[in-house]
ZADO-1210 file (C-alpha; in nm, 4 decimals, padded with zeros to 6 digits):
<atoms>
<atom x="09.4209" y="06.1362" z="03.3900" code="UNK" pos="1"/>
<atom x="09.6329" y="05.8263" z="03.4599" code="UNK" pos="2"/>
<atom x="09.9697" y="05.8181" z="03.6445" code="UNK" pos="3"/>
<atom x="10.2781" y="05.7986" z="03.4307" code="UNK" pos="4"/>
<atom x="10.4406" y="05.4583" z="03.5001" code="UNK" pos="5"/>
<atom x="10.8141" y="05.4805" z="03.6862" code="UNK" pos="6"/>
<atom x="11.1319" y="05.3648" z="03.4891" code="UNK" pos="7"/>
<atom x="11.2825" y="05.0786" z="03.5849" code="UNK" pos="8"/>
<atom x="11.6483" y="05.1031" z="03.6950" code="UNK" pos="9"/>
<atom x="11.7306" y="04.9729" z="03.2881" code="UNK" pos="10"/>
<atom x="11.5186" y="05.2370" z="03.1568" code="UNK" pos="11"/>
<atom x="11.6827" y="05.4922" z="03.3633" code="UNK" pos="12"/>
<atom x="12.0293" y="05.4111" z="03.2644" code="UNK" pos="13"/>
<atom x="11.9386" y="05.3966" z="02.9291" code="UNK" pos="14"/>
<atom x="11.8088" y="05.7561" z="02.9285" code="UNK" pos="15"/>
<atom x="12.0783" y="05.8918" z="03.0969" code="UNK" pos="16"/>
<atom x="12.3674" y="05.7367" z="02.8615" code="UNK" pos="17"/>
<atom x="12.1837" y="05.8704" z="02.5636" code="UNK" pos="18"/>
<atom x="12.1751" y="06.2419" z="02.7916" code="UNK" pos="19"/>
<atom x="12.5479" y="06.1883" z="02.8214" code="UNK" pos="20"/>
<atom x="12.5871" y="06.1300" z="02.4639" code="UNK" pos="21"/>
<atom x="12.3406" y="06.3014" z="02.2795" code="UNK" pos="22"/>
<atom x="12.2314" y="06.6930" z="02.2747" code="UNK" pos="23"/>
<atom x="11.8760" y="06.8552" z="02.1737" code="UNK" pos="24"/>
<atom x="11.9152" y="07.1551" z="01.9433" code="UNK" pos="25"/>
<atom x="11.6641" y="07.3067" z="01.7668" code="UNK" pos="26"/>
<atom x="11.7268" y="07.2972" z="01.3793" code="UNK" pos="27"/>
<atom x="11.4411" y="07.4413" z="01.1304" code="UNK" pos="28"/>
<atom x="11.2032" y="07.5062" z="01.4632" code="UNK" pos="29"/>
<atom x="11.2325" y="07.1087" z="01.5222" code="UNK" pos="30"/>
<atom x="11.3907" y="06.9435" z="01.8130" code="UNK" pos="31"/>
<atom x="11.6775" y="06.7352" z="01.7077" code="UNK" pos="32"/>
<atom x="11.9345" y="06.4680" z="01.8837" code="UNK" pos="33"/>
<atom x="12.3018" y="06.5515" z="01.7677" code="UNK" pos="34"/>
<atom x="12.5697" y="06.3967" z="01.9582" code="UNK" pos="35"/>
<atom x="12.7579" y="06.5824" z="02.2046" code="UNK" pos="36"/>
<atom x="13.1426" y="06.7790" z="02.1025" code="UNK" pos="37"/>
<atom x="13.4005" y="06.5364" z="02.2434" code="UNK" pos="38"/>
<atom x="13.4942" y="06.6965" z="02.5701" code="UNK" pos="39"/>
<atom x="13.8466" y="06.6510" z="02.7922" code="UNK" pos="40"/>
<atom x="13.8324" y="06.7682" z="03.1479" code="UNK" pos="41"/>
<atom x="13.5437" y="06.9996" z="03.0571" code="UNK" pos="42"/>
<atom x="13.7139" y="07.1855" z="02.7646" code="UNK" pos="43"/>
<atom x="13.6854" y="07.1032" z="02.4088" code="UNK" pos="44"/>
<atom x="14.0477" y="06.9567" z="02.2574" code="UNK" pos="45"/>
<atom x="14.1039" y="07.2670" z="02.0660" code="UNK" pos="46"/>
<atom x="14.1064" y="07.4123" z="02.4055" code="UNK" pos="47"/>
<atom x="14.2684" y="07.1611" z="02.6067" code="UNK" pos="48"/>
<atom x="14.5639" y="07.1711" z="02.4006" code="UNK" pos="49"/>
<atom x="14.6126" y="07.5565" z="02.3800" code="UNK" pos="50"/>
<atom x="14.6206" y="07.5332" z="02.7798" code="UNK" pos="51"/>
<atom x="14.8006" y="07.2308" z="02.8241" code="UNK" pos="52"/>
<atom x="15.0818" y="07.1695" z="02.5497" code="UNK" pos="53"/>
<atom x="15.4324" y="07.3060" z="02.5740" code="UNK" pos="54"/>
<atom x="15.5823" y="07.5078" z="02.2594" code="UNK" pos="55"/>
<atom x="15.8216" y="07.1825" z="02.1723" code="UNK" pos="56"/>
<atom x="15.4911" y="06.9130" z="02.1328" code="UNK" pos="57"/>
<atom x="15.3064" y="07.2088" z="01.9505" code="UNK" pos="58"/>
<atom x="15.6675" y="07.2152" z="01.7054" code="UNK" pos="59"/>
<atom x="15.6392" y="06.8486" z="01.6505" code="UNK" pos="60"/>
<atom x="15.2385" y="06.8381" z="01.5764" code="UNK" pos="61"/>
<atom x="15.3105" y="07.0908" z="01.3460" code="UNK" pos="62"/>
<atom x="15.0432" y="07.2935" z="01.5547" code="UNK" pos="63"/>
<atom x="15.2473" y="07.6500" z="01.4496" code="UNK" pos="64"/>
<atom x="14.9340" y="07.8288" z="01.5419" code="UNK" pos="65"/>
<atom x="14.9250" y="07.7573" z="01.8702" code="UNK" pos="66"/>
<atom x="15.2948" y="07.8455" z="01.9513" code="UNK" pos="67"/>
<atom x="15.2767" y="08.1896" z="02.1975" code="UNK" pos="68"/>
<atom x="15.5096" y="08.4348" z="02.0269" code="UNK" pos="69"/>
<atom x="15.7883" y="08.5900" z="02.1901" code="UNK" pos="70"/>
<atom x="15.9842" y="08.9498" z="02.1375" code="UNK" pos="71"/>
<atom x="16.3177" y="09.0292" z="02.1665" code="UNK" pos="72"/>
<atom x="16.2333" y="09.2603" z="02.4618" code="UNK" pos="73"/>
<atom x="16.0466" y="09.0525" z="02.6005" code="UNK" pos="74"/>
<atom x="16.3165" y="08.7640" z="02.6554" code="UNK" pos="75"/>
<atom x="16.5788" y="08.8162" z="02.8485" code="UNK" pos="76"/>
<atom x="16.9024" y="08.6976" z="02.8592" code="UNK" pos="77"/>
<atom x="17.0819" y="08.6280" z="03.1469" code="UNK" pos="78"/>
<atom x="17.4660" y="08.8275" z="02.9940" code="UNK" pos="79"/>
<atom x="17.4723" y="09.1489" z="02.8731" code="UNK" pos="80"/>
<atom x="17.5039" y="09.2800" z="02.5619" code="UNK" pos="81"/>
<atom x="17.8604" y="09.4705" z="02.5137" code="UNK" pos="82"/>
<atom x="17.7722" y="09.8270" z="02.3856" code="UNK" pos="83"/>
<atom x="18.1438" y="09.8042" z="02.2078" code="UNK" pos="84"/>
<atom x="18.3627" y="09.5780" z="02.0184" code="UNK" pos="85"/>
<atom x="18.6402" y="09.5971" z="02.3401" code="UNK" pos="86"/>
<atom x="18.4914" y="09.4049" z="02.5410" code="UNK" pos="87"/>
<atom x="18.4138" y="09.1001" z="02.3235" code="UNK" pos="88"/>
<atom x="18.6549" y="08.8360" z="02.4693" code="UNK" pos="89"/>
<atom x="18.7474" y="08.6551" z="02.1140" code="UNK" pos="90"/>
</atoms>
């Protein structure tokens, strides 16, 4: 059996763009090329966003979905409630 031939520095390069931009899956028991999710740091941008956007970007993307919710016992504020109408100042 003969040797396979080497790549050449091209031919490597080639082949590993088309890894970084192409994915085998197997669809009806053949091997197929699809093109690789679009990826940010690792995570997909669905992802990236839930981790990385504050509640007022996620407001004006109109991204409502994302936006943690928050319970009244859960926030705090920093005066007290008066128990009675007395103590109300105005």
């Amino acid at each position: 059996m003969a040797k396979k031939r080497k790549l050449t520095a091209a031919e490597k390069a080639a082949k590993k763009a088309r890894k970084k931009e192409y994915m085998t899956v197997f669809i009806g028991g053949k091997q197929k090329r699809v093109k690789r999710p679009p990826m940010i740091d690792g995570l997909t941008p669905d992802e990236f966003i839930r981790r990385n956007a504050d509640p007022i970007w996620l407001h004006e993307n109109e991204m409502w979905e994302y936006l943690p919710l928050y319970d009244e016992e859960h926030c705090r504020c920093d005066h007290p409630i008066p128990e009675n109408d007395e103590d109300i100042p105005f």
